[in-house]
C-alpha positions in Angstrom: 0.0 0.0 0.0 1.2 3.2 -0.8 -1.1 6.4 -0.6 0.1 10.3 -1.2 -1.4 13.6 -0.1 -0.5 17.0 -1.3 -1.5 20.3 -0.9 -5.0 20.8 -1.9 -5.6 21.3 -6.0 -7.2 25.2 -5.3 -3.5 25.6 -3.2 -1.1 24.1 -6.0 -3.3 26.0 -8.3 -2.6 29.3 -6.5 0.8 28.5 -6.4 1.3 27.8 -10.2 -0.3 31.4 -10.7 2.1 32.8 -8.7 4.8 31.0 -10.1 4.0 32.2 -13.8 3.4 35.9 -11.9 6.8 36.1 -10.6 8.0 34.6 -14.2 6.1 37.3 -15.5 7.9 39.6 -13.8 11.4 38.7 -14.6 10.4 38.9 -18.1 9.1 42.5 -17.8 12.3 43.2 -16.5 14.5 41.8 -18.8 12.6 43.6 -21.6 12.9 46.7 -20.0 16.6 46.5 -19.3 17.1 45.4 -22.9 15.3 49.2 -23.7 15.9 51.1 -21.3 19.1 49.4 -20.0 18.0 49.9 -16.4 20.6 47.8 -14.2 19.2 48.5 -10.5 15.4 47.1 -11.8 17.1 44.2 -13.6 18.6 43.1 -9.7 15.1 43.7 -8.0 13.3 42.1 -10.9 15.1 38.7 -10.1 14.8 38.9 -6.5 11.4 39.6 -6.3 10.5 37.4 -9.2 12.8 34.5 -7.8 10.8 35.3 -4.1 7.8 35.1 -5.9 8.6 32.1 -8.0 10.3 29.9 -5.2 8.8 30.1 -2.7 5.0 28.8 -4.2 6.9 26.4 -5.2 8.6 25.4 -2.0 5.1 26.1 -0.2 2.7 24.5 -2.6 4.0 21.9 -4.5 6.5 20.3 -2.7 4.5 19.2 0.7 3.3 15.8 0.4 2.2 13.5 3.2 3.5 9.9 1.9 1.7 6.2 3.8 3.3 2.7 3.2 3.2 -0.2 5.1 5.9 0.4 7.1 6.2 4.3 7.2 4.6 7.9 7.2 7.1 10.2 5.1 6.4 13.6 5.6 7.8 16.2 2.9 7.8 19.9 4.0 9.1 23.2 1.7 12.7 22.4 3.3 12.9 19.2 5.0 11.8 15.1 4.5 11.2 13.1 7.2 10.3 9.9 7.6 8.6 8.3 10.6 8.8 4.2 10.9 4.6 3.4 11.7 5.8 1.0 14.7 6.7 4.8 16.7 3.8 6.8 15.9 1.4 6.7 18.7 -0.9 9.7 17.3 -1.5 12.4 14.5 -3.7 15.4 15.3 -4.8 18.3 12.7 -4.9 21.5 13.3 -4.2 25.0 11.4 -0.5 24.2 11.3 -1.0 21.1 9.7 -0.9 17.6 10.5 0.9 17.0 13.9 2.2 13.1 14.0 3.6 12.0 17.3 6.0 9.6 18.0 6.3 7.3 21.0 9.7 9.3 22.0 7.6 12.5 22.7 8.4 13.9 19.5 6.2 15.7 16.7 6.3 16.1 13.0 4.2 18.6 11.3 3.4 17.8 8.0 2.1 21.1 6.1 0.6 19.0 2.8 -2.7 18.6 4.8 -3.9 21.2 7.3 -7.2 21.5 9.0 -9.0 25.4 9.0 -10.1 27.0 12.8 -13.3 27.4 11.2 -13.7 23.6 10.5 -12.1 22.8 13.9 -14.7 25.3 15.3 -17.8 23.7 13.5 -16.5 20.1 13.9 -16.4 19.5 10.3 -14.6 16.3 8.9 -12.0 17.3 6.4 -9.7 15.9 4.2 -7.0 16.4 6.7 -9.0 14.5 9.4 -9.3 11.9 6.5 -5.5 12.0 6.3 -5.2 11.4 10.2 -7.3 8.4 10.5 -5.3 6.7 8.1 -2.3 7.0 9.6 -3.1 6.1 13.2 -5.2 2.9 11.8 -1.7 1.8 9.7 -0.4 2.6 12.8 -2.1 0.1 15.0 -2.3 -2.5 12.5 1.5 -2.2 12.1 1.6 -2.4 16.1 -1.4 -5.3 16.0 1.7 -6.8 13.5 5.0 -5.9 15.7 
């Protein structure tokens, strides 16, 4: 078994817009150095375009929440980690994403799958809640298995 969650498709749609804005931008730029030969708007061009490019990127297509038989692999903007299913005890959601727990005390937040306040408030079931009942049944089938 192997089952993958990413950011949700309205979020990696928002972040390919921005991607192709910041894209944009460095293209605007470029033209208008080639006319105008502006050098200072050429450097803040790329910055901001590269800021504007990278980081949806980093935030919105790169997160994924990863299940196997043996494992919960959880791939933030900067950092993968991976989480043997035998030492996860819980996983929680919550604004900041999914919280998984580990039988040491420690937590990994995994920011593919986040739950709103406002569904929190309401007690709505969300994808992310979805998400969490997976991995704490593999969990206990993989301790059932142990």
């Amino acid at each position: 078994m192997r089952q993958t969650w990413r950011v949700s498709p309205a979020g990696r749609v928002a972040g390919i817009v921005f991607i192709a804005f910041g894209a944009w931008v460095v293209v605007r730029a470029l033209l208008a150095v080639a006319r105008d030969g502006l050098e200072l708007s050429l450097g803040y061009a790329l910055v901001f375009g590269l800021a504007v490019g990278l980081a949806p990127m980093l935030l919105a297509l790169r997160p994924a929440v990863t299940l196997t038989d043996t494992e919960v692999e959880v791939r933030n903007p900067l950092r993968t980690r991976r989480l043997p299913l035998g030492e996860v005890v819980d996983a929680k959601t919550g604004y900041g994403g999914l919280r998984i727990e580990t039988r040491d005390g420690r937590a990994v937040s995994a920011w593919a799958v986040q739950k709103s306040n406002l569904a929190s408030w309401s007690g709505r079931h969300t994808r992310a809640d979805e998400v969490a009942d997976a991995i704490r049944k593999a969990a206990r089938r993989r301790a059932r298995v142990s």
